[in-house]
N, CA, C and O atoms as CSV, one atom per row, in Angstrom:
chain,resi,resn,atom,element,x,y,z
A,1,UNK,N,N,-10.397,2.946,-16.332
A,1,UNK,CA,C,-9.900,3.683,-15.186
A,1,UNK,C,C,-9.428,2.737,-14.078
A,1,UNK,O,O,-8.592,3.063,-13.236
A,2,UNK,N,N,-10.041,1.511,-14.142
A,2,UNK,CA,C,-10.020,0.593,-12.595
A,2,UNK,C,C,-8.584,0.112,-13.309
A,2,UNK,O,O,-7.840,-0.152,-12.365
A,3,UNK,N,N,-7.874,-0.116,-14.565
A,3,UNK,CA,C,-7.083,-0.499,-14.576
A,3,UNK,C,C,-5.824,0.472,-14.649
A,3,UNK,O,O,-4.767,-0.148,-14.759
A,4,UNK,N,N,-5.689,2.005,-14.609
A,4,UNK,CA,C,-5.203,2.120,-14.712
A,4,UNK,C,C,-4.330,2.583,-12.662
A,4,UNK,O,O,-3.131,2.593,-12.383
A,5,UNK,N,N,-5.353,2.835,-11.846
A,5,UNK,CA,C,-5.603,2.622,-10.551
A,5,UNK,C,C,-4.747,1.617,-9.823
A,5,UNK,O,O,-4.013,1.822,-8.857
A,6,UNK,N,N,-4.993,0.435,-10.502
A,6,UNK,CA,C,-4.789,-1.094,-10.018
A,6,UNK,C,C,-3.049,-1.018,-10.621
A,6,UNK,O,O,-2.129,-1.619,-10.067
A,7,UNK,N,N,-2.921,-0.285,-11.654
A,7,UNK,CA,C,-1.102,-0.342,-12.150
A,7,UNK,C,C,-0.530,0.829,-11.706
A,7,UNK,O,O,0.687,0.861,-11.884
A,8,UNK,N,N,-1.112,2.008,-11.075
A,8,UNK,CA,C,-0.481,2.830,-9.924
A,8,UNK,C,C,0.109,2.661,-8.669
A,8,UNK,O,O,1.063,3.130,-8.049
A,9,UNK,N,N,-0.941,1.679,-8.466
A,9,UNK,CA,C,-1.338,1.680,-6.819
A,9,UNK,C,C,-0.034,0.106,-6.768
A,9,UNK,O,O,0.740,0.064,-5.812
A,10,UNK,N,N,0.015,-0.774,-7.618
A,10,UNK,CA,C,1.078,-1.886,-8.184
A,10,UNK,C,C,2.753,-1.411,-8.111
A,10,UNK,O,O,3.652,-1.966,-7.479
A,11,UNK,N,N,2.836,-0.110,-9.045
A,11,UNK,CA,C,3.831,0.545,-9.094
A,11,UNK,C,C,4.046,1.469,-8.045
A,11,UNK,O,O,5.204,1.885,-7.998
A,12,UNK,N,N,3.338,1.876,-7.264
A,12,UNK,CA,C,3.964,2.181,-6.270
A,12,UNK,C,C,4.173,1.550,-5.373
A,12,UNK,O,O,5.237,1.871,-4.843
A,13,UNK,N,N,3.330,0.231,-4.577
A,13,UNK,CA,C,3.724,-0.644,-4.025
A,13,UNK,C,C,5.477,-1.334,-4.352
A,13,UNK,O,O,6.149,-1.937,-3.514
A,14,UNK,N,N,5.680,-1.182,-5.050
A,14,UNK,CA,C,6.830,-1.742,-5.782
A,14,UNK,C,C,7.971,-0.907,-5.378
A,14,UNK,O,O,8.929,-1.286,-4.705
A,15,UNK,N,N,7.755,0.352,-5.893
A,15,UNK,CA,C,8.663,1.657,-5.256
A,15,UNK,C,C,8.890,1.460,-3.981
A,15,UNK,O,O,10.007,1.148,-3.568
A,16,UNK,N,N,7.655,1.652,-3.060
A,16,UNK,CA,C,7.851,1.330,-1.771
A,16,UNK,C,C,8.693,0.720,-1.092
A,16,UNK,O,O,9.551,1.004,-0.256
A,17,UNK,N,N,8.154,-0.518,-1.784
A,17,UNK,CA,C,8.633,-1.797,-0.540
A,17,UNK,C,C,9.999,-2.077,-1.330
A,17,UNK,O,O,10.635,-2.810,-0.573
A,18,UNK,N,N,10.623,-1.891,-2.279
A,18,UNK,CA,C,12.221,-2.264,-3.338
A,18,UNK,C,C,13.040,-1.026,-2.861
A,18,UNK,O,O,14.223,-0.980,-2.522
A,19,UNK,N,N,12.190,-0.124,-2.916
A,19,UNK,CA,C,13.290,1.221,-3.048
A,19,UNK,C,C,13.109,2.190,-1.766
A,19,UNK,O,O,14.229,2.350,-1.282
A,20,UNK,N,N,12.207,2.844,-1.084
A,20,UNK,CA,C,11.718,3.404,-0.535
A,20,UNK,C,C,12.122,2.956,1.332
A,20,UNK,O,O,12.705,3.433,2.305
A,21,UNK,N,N,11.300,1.668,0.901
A,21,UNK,CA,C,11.548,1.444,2.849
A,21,UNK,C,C,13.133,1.193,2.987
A,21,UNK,O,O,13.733,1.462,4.027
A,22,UNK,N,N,13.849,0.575,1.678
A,22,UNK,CA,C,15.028,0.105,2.181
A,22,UNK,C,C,15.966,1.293,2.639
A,22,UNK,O,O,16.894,1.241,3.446
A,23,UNK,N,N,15.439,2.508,1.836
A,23,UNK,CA,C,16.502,3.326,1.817
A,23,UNK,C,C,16.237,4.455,3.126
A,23,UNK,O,O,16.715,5.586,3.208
A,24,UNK,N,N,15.456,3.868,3.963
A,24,UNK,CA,C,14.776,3.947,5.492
A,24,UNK,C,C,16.485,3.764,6.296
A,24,UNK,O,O,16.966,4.433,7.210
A,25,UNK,N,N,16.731,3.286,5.979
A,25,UNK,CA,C,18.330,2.587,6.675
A,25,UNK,C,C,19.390,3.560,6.221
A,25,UNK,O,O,20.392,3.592,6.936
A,26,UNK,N,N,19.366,4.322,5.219
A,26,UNK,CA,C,20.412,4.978,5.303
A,26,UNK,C,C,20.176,6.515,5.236
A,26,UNK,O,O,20.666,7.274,4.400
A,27,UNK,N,N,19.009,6.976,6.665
A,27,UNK,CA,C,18.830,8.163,6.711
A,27,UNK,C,C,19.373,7.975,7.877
A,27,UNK,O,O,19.539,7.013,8.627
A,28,UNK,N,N,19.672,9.339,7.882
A,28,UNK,CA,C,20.536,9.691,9.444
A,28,UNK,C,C,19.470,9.711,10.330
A,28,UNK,O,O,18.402,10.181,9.940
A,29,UNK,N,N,19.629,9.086,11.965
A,29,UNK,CA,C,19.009,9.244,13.015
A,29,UNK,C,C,18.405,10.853,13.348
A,29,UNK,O,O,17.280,11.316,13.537
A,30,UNK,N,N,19.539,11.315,13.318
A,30,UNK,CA,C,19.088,12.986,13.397
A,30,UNK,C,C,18.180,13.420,12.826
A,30,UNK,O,O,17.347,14.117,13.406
A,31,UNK,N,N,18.057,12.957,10.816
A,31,UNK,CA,C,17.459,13.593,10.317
A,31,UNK,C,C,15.898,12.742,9.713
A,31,UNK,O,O,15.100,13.213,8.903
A,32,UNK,N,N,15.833,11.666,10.263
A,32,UNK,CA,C,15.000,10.187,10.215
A,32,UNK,C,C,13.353,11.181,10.259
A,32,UNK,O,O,12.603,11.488,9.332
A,33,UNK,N,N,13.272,11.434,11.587
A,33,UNK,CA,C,11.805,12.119,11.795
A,33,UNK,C,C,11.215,12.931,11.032
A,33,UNK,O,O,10.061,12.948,10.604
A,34,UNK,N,N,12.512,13.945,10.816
A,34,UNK,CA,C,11.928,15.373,10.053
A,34,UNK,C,C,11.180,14.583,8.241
A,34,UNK,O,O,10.138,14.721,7.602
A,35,UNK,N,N,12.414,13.821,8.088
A,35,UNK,CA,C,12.322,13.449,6.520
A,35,UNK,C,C,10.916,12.529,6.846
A,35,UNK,O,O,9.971,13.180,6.402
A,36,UNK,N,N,10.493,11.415,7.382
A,36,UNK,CA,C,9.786,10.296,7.781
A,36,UNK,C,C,8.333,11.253,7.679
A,36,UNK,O,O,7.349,11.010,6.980
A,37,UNK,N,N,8.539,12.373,8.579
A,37,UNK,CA,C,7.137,12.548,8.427
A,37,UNK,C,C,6.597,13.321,7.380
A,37,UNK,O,O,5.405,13.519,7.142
A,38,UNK,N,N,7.999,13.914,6.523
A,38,UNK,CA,C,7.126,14.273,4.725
A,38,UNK,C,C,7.309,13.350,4.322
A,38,UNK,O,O,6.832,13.558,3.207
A,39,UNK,N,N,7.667,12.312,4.290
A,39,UNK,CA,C,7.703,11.317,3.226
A,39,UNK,C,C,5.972,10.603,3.685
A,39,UNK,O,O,5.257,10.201,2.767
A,40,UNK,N,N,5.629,10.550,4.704
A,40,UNK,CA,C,4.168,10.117,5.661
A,40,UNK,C,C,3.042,11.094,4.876
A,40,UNK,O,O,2.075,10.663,4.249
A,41,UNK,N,N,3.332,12.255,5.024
A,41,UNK,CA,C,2.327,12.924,4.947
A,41,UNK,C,C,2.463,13.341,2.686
A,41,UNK,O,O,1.548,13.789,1.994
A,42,UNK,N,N,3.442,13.078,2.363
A,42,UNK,CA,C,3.543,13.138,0.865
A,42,UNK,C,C,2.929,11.844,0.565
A,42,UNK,O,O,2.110,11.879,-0.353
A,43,UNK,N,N,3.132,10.701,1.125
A,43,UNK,CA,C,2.570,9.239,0.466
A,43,UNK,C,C,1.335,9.417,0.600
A,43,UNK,O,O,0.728,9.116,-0.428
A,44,UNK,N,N,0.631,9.812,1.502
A,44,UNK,CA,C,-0.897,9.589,2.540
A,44,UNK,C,C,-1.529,10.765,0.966
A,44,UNK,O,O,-2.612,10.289,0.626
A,45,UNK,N,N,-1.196,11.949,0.088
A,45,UNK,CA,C,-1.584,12.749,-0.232
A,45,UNK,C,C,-1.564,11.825,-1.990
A,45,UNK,O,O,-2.152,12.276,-2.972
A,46,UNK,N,N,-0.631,10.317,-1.991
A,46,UNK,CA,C,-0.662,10.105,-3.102
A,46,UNK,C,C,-1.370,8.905,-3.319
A,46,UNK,O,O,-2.190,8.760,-4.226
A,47,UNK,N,N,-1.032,7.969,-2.420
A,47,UNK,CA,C,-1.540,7.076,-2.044
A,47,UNK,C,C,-3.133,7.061,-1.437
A,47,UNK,O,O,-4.012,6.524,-2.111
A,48,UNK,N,N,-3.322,7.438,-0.643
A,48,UNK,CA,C,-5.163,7.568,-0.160
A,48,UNK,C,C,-5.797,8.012,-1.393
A,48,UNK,O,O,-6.600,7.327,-2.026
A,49,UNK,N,N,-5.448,9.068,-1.682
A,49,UNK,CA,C,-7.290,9.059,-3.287
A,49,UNK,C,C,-7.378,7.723,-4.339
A,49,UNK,O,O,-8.414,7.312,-4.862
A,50,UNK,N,N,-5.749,7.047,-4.543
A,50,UNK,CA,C,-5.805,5.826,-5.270
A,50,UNK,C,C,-6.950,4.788,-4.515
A,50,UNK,O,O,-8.036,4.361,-4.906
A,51,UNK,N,N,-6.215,4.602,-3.305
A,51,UNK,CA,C,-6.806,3.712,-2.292
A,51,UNK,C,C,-8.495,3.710,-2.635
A,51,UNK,O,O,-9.191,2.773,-3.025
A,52,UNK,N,N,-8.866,5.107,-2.340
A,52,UNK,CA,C,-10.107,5.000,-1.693
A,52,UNK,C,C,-10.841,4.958,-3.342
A,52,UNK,O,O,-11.856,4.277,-3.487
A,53,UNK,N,N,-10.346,5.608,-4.362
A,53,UNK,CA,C,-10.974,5.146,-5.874
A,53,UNK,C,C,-11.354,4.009,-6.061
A,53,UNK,O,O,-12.465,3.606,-6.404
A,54,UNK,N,N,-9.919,3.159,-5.713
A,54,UNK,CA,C,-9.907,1.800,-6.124
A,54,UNK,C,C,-11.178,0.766,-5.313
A,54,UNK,O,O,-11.842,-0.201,-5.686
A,55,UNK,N,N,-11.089,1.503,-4.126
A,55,UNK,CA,C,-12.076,0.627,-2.967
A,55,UNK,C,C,-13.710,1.099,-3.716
A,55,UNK,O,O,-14.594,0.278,-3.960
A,56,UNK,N,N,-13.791,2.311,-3.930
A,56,UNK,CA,C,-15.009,3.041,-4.503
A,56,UNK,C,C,-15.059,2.172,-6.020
A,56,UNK,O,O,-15.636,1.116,-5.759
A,57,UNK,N,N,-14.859,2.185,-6.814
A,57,UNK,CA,C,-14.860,1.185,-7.955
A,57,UNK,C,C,-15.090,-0.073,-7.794
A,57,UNK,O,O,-16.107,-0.487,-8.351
A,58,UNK,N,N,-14.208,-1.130,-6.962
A,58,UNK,CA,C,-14.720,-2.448,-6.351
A,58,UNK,C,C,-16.081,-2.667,-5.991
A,58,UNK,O,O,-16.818,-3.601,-6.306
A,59,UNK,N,N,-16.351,-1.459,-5.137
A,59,UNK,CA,C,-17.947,-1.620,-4.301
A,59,UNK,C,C,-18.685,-1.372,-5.674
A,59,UNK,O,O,-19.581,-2.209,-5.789
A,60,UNK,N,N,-18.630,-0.591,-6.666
A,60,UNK,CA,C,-19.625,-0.091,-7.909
A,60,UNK,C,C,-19.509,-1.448,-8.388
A,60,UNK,O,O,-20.434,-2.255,-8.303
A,61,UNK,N,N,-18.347,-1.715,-8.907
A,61,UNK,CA,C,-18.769,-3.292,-9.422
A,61,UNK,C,C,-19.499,-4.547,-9.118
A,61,UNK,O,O,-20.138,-5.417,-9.710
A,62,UNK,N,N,-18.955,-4.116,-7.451
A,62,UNK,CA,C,-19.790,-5.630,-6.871
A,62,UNK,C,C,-21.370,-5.440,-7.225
A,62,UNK,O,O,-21.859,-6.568,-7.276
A,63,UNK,N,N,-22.188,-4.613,-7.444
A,63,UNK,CA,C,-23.278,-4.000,-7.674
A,63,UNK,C,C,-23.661,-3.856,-8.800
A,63,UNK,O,O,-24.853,-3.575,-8.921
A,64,UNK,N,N,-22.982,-3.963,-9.815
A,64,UNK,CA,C,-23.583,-3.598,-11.359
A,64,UNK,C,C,-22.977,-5.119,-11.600
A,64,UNK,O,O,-23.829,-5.865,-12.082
A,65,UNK,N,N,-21.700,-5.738,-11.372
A,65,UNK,CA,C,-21.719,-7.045,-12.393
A,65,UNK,C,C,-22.077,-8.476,-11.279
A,65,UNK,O,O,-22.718,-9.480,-11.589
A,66,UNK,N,N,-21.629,-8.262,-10.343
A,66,UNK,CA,C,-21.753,-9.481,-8.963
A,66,UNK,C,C,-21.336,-11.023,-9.903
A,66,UNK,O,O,-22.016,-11.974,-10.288
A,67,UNK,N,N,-19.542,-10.584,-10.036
A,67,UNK,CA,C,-19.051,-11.956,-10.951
A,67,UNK,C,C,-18.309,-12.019,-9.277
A,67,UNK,O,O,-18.297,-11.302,-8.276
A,68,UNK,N,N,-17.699,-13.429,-9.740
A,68,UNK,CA,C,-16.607,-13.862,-8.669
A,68,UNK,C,C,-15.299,-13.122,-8.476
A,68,UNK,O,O,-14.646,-13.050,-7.434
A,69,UNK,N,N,-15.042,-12.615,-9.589
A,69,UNK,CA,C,-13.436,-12.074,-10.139
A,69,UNK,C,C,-13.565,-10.865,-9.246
A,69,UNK,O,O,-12.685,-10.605,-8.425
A,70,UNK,N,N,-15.061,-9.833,-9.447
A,70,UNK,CA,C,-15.388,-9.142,-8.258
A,70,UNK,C,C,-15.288,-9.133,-7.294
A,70,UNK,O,O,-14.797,-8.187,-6.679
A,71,UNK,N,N,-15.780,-10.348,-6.695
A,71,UNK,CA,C,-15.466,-10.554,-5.223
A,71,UNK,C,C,-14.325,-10.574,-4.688
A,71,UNK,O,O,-14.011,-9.964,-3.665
A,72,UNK,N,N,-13.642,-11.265,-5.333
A,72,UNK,CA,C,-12.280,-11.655,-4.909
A,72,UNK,C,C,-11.294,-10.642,-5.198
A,72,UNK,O,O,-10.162,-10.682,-4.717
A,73,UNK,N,N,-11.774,-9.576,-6.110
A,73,UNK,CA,C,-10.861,-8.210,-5.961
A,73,UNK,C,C,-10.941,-7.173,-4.586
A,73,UNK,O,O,-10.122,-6.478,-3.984
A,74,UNK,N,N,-12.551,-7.506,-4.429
A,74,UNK,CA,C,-12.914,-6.678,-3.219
A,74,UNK,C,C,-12.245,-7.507,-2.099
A,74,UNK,O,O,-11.649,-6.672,-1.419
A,75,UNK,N,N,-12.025,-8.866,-1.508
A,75,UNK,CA,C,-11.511,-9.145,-0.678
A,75,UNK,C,C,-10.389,-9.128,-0.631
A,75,UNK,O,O,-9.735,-9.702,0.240
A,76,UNK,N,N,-9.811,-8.303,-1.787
A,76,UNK,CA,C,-7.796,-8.141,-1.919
A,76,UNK,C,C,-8.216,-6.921,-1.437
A,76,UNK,O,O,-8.097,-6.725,-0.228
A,77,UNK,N,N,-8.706,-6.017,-2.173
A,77,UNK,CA,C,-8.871,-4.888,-1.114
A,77,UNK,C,C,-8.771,-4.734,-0.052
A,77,UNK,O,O,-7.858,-4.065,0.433
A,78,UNK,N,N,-9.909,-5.451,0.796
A,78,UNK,CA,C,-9.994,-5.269,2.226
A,78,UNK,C,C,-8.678,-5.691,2.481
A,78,UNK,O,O,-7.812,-4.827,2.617
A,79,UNK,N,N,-8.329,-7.133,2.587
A,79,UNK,CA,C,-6.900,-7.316,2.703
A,79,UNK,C,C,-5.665,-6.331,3.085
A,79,UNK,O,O,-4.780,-6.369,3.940
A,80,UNK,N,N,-5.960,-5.594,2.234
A,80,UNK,CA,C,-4.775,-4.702,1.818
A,80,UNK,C,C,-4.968,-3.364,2.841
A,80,UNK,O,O,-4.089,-2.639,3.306
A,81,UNK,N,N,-6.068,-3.315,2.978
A,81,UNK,CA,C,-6.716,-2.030,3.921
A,81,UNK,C,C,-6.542,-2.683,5.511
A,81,UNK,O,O,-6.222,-1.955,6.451
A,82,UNK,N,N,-6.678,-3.461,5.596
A,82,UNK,CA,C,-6.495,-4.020,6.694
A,82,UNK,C,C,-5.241,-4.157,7.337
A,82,UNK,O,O,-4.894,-3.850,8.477
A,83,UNK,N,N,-4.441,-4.829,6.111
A,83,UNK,CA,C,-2.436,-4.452,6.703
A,83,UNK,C,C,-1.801,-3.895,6.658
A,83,UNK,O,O,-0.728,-4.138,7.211
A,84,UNK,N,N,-3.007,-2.220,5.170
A,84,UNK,CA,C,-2.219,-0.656,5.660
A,84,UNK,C,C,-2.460,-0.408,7.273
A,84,UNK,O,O,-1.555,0.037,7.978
A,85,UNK,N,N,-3.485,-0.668,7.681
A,85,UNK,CA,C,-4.047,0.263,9.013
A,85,UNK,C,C,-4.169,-0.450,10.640
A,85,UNK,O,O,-4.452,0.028,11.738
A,86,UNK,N,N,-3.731,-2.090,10.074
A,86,UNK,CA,C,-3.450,-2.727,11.202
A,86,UNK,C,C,-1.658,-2.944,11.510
A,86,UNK,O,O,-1.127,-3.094,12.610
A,87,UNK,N,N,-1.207,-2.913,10.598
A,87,UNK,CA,C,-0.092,-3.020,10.835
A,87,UNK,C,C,1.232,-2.124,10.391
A,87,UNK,O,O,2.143,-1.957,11.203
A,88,UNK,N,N,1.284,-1.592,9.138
A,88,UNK,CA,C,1.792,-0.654,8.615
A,88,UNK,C,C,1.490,0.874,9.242
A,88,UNK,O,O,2.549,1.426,9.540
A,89,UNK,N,N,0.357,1.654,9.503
A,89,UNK,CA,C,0.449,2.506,9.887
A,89,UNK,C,C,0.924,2.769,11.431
A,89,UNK,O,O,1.612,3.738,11.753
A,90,UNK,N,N,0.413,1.671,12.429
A,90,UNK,CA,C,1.280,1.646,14.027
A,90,UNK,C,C,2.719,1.627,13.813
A,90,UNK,O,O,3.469,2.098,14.669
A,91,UNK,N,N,3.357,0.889,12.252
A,91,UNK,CA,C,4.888,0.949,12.789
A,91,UNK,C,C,5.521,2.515,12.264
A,91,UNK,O,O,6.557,3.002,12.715
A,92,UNK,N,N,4.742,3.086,11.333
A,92,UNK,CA,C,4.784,4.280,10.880
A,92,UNK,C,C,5.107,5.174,12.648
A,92,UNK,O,O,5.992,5.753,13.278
A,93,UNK,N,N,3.566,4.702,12.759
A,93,UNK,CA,C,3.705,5.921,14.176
A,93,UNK,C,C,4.464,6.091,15.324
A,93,UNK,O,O,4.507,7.048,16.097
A,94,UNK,N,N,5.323,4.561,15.337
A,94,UNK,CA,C,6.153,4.197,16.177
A,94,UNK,C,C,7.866,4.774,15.249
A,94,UNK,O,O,9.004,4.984,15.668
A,95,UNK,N,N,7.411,4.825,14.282
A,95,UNK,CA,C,9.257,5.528,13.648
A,95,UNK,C,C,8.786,6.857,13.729
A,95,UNK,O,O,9.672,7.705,13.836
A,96,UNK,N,N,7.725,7.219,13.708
A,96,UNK,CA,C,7.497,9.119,13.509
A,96,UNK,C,C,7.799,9.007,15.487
A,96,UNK,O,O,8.957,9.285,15.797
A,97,UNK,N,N,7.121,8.744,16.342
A,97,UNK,CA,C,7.347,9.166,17.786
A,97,UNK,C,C,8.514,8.702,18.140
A,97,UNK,O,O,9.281,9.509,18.665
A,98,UNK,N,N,8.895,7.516,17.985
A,98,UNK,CA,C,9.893,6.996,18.804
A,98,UNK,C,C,11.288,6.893,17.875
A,98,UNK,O,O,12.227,6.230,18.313
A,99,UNK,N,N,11.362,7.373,16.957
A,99,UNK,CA,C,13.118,7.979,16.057
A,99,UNK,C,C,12.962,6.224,14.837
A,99,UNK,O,O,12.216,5.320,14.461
A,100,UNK,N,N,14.096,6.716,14.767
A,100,UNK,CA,C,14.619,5.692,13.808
A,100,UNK,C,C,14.974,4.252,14.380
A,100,UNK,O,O,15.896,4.159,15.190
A,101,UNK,N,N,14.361,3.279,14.033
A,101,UNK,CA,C,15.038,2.343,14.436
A,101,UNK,C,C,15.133,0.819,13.630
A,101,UNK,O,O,14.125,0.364,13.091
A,102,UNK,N,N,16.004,0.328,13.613
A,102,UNK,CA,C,16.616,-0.746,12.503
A,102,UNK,C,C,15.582,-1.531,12.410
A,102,UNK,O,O,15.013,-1.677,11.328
A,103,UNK,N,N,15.081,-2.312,13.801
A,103,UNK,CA,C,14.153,-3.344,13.743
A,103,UNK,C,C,12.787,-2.824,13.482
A,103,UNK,O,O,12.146,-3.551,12.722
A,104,UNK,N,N,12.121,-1.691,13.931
A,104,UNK,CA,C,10.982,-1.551,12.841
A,104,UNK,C,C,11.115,-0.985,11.415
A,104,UNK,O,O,10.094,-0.728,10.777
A,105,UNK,N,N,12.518,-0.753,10.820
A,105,UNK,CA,C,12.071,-0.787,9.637
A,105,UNK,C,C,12.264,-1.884,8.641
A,105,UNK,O,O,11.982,-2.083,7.460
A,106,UNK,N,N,12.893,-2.543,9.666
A,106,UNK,CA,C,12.964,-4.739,9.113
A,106,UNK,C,C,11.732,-4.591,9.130
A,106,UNK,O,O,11.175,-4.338,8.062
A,107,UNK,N,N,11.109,-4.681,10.103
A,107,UNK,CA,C,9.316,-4.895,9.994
A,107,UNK,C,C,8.787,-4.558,9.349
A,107,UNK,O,O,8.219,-5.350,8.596
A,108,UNK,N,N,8.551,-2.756,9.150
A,108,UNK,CA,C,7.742,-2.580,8.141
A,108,UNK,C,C,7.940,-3.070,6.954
A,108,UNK,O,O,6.922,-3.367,6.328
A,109,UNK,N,N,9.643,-3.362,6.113
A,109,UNK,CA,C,9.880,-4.310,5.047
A,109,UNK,C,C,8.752,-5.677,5.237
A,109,UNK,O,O,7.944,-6.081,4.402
A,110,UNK,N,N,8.985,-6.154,6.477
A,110,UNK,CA,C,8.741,-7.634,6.071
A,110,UNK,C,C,7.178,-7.642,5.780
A,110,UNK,O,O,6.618,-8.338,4.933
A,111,UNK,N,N,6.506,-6.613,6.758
A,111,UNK,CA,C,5.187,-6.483,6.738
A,111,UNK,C,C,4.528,-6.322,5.887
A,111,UNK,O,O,3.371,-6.708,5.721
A,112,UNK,N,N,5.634,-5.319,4.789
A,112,UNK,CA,C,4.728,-4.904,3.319
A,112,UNK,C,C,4.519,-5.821,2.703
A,112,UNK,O,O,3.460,-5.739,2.080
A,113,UNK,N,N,5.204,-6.956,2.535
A,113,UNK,CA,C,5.404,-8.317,1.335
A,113,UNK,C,C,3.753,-8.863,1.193
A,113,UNK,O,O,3.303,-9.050,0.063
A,114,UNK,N,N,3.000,-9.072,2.259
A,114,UNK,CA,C,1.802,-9.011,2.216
A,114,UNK,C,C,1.013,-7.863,1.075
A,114,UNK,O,O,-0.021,-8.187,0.491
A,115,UNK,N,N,1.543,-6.771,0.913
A,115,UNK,CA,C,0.415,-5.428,0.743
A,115,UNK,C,C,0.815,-5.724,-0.837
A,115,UNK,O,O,0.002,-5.572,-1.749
A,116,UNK,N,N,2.583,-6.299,-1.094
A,116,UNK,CA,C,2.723,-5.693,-2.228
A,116,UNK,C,C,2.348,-7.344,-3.032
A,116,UNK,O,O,2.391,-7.329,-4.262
A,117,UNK,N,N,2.041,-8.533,-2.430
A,117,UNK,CA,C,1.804,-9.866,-2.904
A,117,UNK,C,C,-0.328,-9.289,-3.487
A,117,UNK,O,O,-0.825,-9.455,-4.601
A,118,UNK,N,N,-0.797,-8.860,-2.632
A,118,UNK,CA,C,-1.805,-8.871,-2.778
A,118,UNK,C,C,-2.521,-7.374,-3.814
A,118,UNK,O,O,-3.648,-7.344,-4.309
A,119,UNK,N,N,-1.628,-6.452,-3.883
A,119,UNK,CA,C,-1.698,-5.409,-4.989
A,119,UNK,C,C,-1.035,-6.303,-6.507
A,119,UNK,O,O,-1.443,-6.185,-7.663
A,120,UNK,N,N,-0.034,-7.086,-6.045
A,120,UNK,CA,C,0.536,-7.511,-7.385
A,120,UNK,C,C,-1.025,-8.551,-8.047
A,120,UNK,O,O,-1.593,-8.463,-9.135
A,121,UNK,N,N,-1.305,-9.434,-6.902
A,121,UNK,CA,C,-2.303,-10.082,-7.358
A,121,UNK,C,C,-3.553,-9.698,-7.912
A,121,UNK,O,O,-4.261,-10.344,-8.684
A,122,UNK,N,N,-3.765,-8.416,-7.361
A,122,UNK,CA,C,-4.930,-7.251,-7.746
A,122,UNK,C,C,-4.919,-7.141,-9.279
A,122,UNK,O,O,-5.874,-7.351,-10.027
A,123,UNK,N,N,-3.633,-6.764,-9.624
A,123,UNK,CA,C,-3.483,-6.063,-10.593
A,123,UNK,C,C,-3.704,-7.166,-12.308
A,123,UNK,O,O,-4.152,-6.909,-13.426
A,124,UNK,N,N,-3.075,-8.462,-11.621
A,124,UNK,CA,C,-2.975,-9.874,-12.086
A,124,UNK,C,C,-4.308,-10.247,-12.219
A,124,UNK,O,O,-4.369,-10.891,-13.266
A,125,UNK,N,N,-5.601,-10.167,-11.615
A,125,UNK,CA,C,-6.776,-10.704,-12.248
A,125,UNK,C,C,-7.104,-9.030,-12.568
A,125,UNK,O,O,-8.078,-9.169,-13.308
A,126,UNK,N,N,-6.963,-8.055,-12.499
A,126,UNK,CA,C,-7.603,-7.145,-13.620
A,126,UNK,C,C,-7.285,-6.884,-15.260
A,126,UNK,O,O,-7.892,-6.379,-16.205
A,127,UNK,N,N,-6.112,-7.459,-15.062
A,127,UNK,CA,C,-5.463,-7.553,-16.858
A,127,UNK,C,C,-6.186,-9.068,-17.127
A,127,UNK,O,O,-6.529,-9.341,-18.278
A,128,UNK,N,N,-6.373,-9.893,-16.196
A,128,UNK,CA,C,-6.737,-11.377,-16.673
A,128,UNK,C,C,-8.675,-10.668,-17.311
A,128,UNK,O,O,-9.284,-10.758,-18.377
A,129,UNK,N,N,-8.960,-10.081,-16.073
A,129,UNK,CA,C,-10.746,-9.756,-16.526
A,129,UNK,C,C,-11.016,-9.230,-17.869
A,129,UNK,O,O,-12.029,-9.590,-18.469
A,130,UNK,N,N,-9.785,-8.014,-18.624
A,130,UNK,CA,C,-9.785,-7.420,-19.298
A,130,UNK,C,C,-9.718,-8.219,-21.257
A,130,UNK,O,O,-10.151,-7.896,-22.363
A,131,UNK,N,N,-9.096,-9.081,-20.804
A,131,UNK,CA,C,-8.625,-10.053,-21.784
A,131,UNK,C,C,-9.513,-10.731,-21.934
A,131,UNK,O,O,-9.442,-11.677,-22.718
């Protein structure tokens, strides 16, 4: 299950940050908010139960096996939780209140490269553990 989680949560990172934020740029100003905040509230409904599985599984492991490969998955986690909710979700809330605008969605691009380096890496020692 943790692996199949870890190649969801991979593949959609991927969607996201390749296909998704870019195409942030060619919604109309007018229609930026309305769309922004189902696309917010559709991700949050697909994305969060992965999230919080994946985080819930990490913690079970650190506890039943306490290897290193563990640890260091749980600190990609946090990682990753940390630059959804420190940085990714304020620029969210700043394109949902304050409209569309070019330079935060450069940002949120540039910002994700972090989320999607450290899900790719996630995913990279769970096929390595498996083997």
């Amino acid at each position: 299950m943790t692996l199949a989680i870890d190649a969801s949560l991979a593949t959609l990172i991927c969607l996201t940050h390749f296909i998704i934020y870019p195409s942030f740029h060619y919604i109309s100003a007018s229609d930026f908010s309305r769309w922004h905040d189902q696309y917010t509230r559709m991700m949050g409904y697909i994305a969060g139960p992965l999230m919080i599985a994946q985080l819930a599984l990490s913690i079970q492991s650190i506890f039943s096996t306490q290897s290193i490969a563990q640890s260091i998955k749980l600190l990609l986690i946090t990682l990753i939780w940390l630059s959804t909710f420190l940085q990714l979700v304020p620029l969210h809330r700043q394109l949902q209140t304050q409209g569309k605008s070019q330079k935060r969605i450069d940002q949120l691009i540039s910002k994700n490269r972090i989320r999607l380096v450290l899900w790719l890496a996630l995913l990279f020692l769970q096929i390595l553990q498996i083997q």
